[in-house]
N, C-alpha and C positions, 0 to 999 in steps of 0.2 A: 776273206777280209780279216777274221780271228786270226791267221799265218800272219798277215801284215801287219796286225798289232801286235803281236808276239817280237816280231826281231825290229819292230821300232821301239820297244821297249827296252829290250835286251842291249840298243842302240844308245837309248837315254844311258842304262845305267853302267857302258863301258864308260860313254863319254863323260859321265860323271867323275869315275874314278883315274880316266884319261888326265881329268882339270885339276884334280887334286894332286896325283903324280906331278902335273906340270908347274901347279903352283910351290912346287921343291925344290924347280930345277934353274940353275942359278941365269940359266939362258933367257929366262922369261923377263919381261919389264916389272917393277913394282908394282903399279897397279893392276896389272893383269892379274897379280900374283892375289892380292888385296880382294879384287874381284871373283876369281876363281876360287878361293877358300870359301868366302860370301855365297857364292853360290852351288859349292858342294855343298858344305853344312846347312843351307837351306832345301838342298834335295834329302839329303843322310837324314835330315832332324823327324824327330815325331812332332814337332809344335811347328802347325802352320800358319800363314797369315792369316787365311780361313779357312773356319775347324771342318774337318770331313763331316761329320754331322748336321751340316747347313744345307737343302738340297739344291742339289744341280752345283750351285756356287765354293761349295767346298771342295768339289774335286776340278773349279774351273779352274783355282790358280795352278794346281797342277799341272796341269794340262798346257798352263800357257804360260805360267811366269818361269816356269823352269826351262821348259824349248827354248823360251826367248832369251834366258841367263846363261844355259850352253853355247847356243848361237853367236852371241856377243863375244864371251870367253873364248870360243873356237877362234874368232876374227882376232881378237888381240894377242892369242900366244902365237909365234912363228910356226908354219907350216911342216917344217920339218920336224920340229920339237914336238908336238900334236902328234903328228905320224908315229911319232916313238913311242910317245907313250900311251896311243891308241892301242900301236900292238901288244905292249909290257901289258896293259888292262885287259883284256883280248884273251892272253895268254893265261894270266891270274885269274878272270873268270871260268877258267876248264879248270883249272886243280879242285881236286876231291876236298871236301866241307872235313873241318878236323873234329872228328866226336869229344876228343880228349881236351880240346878248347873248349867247345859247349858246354861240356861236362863240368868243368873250372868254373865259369862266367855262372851259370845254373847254382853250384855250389857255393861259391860266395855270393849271389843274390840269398838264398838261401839261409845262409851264416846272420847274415846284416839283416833279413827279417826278424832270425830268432834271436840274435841283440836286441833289436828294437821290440821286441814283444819282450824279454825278460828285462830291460832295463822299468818299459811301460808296468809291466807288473809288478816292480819293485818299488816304481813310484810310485803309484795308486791305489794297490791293493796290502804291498810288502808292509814290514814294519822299518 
């Protein structure tokens, strides 16, 4: 049962990046396009409708408003165009994680905490 959550997950989140590809591609109708942004950026986002922390009911919408915002987005983009950039996501998911990216993203988070801690200490305590 753990195996079959595993690559239904892995499922969720090709087809995630599937809708997003798709909603770039000029084949797709407006609102599909409308909708599939909507609904990657509500999968991609850390802020849910409800917050993980709520029990049981935080990880309900997961579980269900997202399948079901796939699901829809999958029916409105054309079938062929979906298949494409199933596999294009498919693909993108195998290539190797780039440390030298991390590395950047880490350091300027980094950078912008120690700004904001020397500007705070300049207001507050500085002269």
């Amino acid at each position: 049962m753990f195996e079959r959550i595993k690559i239904w997950s892995r499922a969720i989140k090709r087809d995630v990046h599937a809708i997003y590809l798709a909603s770039r591609d000029p084949r797709v109708p407006w609102y599909a396009k409308a909708l599939g942004i909507a609904v990657a950026a509500y999968a991609l986002s850390p802020i849910d409708l409800i917050p993980d922390f709520i029990p049981v009911l935080g990880y309900l919408d997961d579980l269900i408003i997202v399948p079901l915002g796939i699901a829809l987005i999958v029916r409105l983009i054309p079938a062929d165009v979906m298949t494409e950039h199933r596999a294009l996501a498919a693909a993108m998911q195998d290539r190797p994680v780039s440390i030298a990216g991390a590395t950047a993203v880490i350091a300027f988070w980094l950078a912008g905490i120690g700004l904001f801690g020397w500007l705070g200490y300049r207001y507050f305590l500085g002269t």
